[in-house]
N, C-alpha and C positions, 0 to 999 in steps of 0.2 A: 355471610350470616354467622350469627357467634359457634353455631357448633358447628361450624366450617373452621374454626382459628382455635390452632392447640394454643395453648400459653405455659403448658409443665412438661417433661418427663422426665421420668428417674428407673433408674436400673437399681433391685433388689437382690438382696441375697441370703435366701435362708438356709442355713445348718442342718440337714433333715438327719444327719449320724455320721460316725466319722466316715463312711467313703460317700455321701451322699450330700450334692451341696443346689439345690433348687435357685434360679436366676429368673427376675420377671421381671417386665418393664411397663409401667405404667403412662397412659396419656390422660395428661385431660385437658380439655378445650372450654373454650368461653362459657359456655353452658353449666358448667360444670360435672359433667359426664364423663367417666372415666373407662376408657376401653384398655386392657390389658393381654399381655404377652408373654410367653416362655423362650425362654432362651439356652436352659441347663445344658451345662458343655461339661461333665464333674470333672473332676482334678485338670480344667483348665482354665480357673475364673479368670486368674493375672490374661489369660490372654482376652477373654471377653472384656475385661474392664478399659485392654487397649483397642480393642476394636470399638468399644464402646464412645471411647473417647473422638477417636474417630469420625464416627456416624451420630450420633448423638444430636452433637449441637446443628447437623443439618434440618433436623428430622422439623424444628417449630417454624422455618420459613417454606419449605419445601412440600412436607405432608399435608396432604387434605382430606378429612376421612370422607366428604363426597366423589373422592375418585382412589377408593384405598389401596388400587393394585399397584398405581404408578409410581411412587416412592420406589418401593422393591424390583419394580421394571430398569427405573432411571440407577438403581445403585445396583446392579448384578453384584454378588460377594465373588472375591476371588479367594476363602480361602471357609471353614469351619466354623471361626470363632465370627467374622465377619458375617454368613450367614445365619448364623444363630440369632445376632444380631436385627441383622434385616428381617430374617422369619419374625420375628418376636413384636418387631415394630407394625408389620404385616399384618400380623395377629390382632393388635391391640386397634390399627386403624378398621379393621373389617369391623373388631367388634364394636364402635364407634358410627361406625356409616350403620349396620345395623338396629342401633337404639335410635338415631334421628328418624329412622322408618318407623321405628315401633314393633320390629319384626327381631326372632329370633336370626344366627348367621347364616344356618340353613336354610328358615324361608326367603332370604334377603337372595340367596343362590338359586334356588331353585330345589327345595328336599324332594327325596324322591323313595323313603323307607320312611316306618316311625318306630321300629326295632332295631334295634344292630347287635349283630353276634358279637360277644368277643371272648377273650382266651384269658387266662390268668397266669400274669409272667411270676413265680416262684422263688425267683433264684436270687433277687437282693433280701428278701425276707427270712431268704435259710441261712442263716448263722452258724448252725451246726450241720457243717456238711458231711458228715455221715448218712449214707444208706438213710438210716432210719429219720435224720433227720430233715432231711428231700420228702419223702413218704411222710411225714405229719405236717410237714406244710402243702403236702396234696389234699390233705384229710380237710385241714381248715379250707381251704378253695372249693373242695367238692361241699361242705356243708354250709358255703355263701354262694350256692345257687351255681357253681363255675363247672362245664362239661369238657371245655379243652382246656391244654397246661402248657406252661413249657418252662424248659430248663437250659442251664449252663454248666453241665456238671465235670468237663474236662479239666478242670482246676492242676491237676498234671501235666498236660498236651503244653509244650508249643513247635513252633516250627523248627526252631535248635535239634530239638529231641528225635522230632521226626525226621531230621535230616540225619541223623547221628543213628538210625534205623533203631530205634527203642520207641517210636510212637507205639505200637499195638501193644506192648508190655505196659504202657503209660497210661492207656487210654482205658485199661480193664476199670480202675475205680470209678472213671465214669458213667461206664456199664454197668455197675453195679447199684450206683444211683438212680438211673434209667430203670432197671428192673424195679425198685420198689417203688420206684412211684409207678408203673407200669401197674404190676400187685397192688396198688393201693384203689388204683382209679378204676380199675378193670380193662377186659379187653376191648371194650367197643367205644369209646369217650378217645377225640383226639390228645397227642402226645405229641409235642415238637420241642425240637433237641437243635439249641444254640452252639455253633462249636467254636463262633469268637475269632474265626479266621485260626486257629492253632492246628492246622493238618496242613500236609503236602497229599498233594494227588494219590501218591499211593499208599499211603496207611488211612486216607478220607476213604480209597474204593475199600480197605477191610472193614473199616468202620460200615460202610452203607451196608454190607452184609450181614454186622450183627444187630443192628438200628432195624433192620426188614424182619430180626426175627422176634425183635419188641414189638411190633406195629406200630413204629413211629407215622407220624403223619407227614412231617418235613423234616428236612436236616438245611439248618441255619445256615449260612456263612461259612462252609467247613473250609476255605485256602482265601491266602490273602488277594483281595479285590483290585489286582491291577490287571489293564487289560491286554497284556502278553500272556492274562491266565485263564483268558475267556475259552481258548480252546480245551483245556482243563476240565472249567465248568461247565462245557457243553458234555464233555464225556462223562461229568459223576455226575448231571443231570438224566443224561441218559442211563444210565445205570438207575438212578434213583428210581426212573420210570418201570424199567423193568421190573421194580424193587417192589410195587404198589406204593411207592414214595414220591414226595415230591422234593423239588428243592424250592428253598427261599433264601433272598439277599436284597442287598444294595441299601442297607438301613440311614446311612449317613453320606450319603451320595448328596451333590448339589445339581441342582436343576436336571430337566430334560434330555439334555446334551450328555451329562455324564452316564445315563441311564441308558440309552439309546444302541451303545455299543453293544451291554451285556445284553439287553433285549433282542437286539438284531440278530448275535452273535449265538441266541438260542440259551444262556448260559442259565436262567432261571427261569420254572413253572410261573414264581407269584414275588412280585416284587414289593419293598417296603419303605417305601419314602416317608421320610418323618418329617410333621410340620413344624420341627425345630430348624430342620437343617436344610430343607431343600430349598430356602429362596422366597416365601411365600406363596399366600391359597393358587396364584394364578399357576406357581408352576408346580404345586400336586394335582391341580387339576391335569394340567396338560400333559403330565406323566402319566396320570392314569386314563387318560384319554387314548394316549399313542401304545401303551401296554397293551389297553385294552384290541386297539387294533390288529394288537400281535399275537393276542389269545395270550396273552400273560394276564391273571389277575394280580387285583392290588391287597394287600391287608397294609394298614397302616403300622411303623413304628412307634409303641408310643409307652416307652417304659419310664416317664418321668414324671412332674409333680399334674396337680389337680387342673391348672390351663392348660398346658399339652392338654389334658386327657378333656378337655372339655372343649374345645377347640378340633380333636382327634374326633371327637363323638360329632360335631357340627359337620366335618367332612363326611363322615363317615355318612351320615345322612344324606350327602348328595351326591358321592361316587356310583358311580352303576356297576363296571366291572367288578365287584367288592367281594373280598372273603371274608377274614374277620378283622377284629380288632383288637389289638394289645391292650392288657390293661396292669399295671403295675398294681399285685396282690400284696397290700397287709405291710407294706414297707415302714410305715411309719402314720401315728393317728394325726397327724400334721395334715397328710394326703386331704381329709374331711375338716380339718380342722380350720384352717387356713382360708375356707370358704363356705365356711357356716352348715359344713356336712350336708349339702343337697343333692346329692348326686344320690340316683334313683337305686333301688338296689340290681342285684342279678337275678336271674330268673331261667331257669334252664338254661342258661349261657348266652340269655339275651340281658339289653337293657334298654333305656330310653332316653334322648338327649334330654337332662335338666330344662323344665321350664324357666319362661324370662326370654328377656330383651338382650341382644347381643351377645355372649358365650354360654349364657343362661346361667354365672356363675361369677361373684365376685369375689377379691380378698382381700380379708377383713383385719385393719388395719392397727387393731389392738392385738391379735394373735403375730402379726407380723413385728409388729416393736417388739416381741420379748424376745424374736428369734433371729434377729439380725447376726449375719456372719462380721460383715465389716461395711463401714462407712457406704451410707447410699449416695449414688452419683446421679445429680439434680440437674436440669436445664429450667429455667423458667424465661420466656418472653423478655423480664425485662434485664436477661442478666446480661 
């Protein structure tokens, strides 16, 4: 049947500021119905466009949005740029098999909330990273409705430093960040502190120390995610607990398998798979399926443009295990712009999936011409 037979896709690139470059892939099928995809890998486009090249020209014999998991089944990524790739294509066929139903992607799943928490990520939005300027971009999140935050304020830290034992001298102006926006939101609203992988174990257990006596809610990613370091992060997990903290990671992990270790191994409270990078929907379900069995919860990663986030929110709706949801604050009026600003607002730190058929959100292809980074890369049927 015609909306069974893609006959286009093309991979986008829009300029959202200089560190920020948004990646989407578009399908569309006989029908003329176009289901779309996120991809955004920043400062690695040159590698997406070769993985693109890649996978690409498989996707118009191969994909069928009446069976949209098995593309991303039959192409396991073996590498980032690769799964961005496939997630993105994933993405675009769900939201595809969704509209020939006439259902949004979460009734097509099975929804199972019609609220979802989320948290407002701060920290590409702050330009001026001074103290006070972390704390006014708290100010604007707390008066668009947002009750939890988080940050990346160790802009100092990395692991050199801290092997070179000057992490806790390095890591004070992060703290200092931390306290005003702490001061800004008050004491009882969560606060979670990204630390980007830039600690080693023992200047990350000083850190959890002074992090306990902010009331941080989690502590990110604090040591690099290789798993010789898992017994690491079961000890500043453990710690964290003691702490009344939690820990969170695993944000750009690939599938099930790579997750499975740190989960086993105890290494995190609440894990974050993002539907950029894990492989597509079948395998953030099955992560948070198998999490869930481990008493890990999931919050989703999801700090990039308006598909992530509207794609994040269709998950977000059918996962059980669930805590909250990322959402990239105030980065750029592009976020709304790009898709006809329908995304519902905040609400005490809830929101609601966009009404509509398939991601419940399109993009609109006049704001897209003007914002093109470089050359879009086409397949069509008859090429």
């Amino acid at each position: 049947m015609a909306s069974d037979t893609l006959i286009k896709i093309s991979l986008k690139f829009i300029r959202v500021s200089y560190k920020t470059c948004w990646t989407f892939i578009q399908l569309q099928n006989k029908d003329g119905q176009i289901g779309e995809g996120e991809a955004s890998l920043t400062g690695r486009e040159d590698l997406l466009q070769e993985a693109a090249r890649c996978i690409l020209p498989k996707v118009l014999n191969e994909a069928r949005p009446s069976e949209p998991s098995s593309f991303a089944q039959r192409n396991p990524p073996s590498d980032i740029a690769k799964s961005s790739i496939v997630s993105a294509i994933d993405q675009a066929l769900w939201s595809l098999y969704a509209q020939t139903v006439s259902s949004s992607l979460a009734e097509a799943i099975g929804s199972c909330r019609k609220t979802i928490p989320v948290y407002a990520n701060i920290n590409r939005r702050t330009e001026n990273r001074s103290p006070d300027g972390f704390a006014k971009s708290a100010r604007a999140a707390v008066e668009t409705g947002h009750v939890a935050f988080k940050i990346a304020p160790f802009d100092e830290v990395s692991p050199r430093i801290c092997a070179e034992g000057a992490g806790q001298n390095a890591m004070q102006a992060g703290l200092d960040r931390i306290a005003a926006v702490r001061e800004m939101v008050g004491p009882d609203r969560r606060l979670m502190v990204d630390c980007h992988w830039r600690f080693d174990e023992k200047t990350a257990s000083k850190l959890n120390e002074m992090l306990a006596k902010l009331g941080v809610y989690w502590v990110e990613c604090p040591i690099p995610e290789v798993e010789s370091n898992i017994p690491a992060l079961a000890r500043l997990r453990h710690q964290c607990n003691g702490l009344s903290m939690r820990q969170a990671g695993l944000e750009t992990n690939i599938g099930w398998d790579s997750f499975r270790p740190y989960c086993e191994g105890g290494a995190y409270d609440v894990v974050m798979p993002d539907i950029k990078y894990i492989g597509g929907i079948h395998e953030l379900q099955r992560t948070a399926a198998e999490s869930e069995s481990l008493g890990i919860q999931v919050s989703p990663h999801n700090p990039s443009g308006p598909i992530a986030h509207a794609a994040s929110l269709q998950l977000s709706e059918v996962l059980t295990e669930f805590d909250m949801l990322e959402l990239q604050f105030d980065e750029s009026s592009l976020f709304d712009d790009l898709v006809g600003a329908p995304f519902l607002p905040i609400k005490n730190g809830y929101t609601k999936v966009p009404q509509g058929q398939g991601l419940g959100v399109n993009l609109v292809e006049s704001v897209m011409q003007t914002t093109f980074e470089r050359q879009t890369l086409e397949w069509s049927a008859s090429r």
